[in-house]
C-alpha positions as CSV (number, residue, x, y, z in Angstrom):
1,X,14.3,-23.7,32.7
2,X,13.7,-20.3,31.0
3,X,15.5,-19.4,27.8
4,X,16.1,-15.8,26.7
5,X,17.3,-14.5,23.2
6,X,19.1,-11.2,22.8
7,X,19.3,-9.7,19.8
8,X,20.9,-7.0,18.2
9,X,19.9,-5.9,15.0
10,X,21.2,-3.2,12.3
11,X,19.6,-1.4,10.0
12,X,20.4,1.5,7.7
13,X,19.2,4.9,9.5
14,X,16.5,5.4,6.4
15,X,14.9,2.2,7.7
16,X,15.1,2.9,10.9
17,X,11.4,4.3,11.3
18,X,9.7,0.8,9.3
19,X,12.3,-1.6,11.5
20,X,11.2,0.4,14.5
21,X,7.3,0.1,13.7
22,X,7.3,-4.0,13.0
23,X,9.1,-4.7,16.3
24,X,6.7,-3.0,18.2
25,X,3.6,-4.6,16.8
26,X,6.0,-8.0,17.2
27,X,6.2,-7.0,20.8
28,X,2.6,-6.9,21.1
29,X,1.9,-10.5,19.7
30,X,5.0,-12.0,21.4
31,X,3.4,-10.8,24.6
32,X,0.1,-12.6,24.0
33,X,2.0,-15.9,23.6
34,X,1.4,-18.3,26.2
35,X,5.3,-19.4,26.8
36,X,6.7,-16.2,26.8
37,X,7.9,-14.5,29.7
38,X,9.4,-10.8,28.8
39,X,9.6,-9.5,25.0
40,X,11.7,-5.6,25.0
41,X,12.8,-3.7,22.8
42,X,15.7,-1.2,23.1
43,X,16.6,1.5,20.9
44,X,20.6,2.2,21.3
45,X,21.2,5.7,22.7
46,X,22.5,8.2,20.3
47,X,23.1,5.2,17.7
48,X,20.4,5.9,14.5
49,X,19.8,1.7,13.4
50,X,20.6,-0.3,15.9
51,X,18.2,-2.0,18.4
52,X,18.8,-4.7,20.7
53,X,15.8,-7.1,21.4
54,X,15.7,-9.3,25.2
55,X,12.8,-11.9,25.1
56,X,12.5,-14.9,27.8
57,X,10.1,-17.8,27.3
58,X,8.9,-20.4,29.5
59,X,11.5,-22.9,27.7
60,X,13.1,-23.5,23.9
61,X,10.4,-24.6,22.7
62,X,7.8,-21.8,23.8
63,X,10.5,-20.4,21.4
64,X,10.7,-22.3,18.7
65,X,6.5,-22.0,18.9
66,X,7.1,-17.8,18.6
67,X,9.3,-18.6,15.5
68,X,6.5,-20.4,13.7
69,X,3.8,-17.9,14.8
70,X,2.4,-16.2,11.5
71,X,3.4,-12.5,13.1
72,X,6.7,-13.7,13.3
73,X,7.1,-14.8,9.6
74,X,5.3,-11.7,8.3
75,X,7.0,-8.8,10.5
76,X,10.2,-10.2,11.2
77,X,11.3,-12.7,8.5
78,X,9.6,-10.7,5.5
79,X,10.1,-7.1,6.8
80,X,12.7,-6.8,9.5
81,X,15.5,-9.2,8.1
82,X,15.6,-7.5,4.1
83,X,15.9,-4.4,5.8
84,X,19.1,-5.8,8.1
85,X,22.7,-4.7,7.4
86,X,23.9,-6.9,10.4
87,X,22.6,-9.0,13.2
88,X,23.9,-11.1,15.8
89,X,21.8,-12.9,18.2
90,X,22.6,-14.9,21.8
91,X,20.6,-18.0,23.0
92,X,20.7,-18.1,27.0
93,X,19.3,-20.2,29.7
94,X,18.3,-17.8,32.8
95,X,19.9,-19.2,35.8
């Protein structure tokens, strides 16, 4: 069964432009990973910080496998999350 993660993250509008920049290049690893399925990332409209990420992967652990990929340590653990003011994130299986 195919799981999805939606995350919203917040940042401070002054790191907005760096948060923005290591998602992207995220996006474009996360794609090359063999479980995964869809990897977006949304800016909120007329909201300066605030993004909101919708990935789907084969299954949990095609997940678990993109949280111990080295991109995922370096761009999101060591430069996204410091730069966080808030974050919430929802685990989902796709029906």
């Amino acid at each position: 069964m195919a799981y999805a993660v939606i995350a919203r993250y917040y940042c401070d509008p002054a790191d907005e432009a760096t948060v923005r920049a290591a998602l992207l290049k995220v996006r474009e690893h996360t794609r090359a990973e063999p479980a995964n399925l869809a990897y977006e990332v949304h800016a909120e409209a007329g909201k300066p910080g605030i993004f909101v990420l919708y990935e789907q992967y084969a299954d949990q652990a095609g997940f678990e496998a993109h949280k111990a990929a080295g991109h995922f340590g370096e761009l999101i653990v060591e430069t996204v999350w410091p730069l966080l003011t808030d974050r919430s994130v929802t685990f989902a299986e796709v029906l």
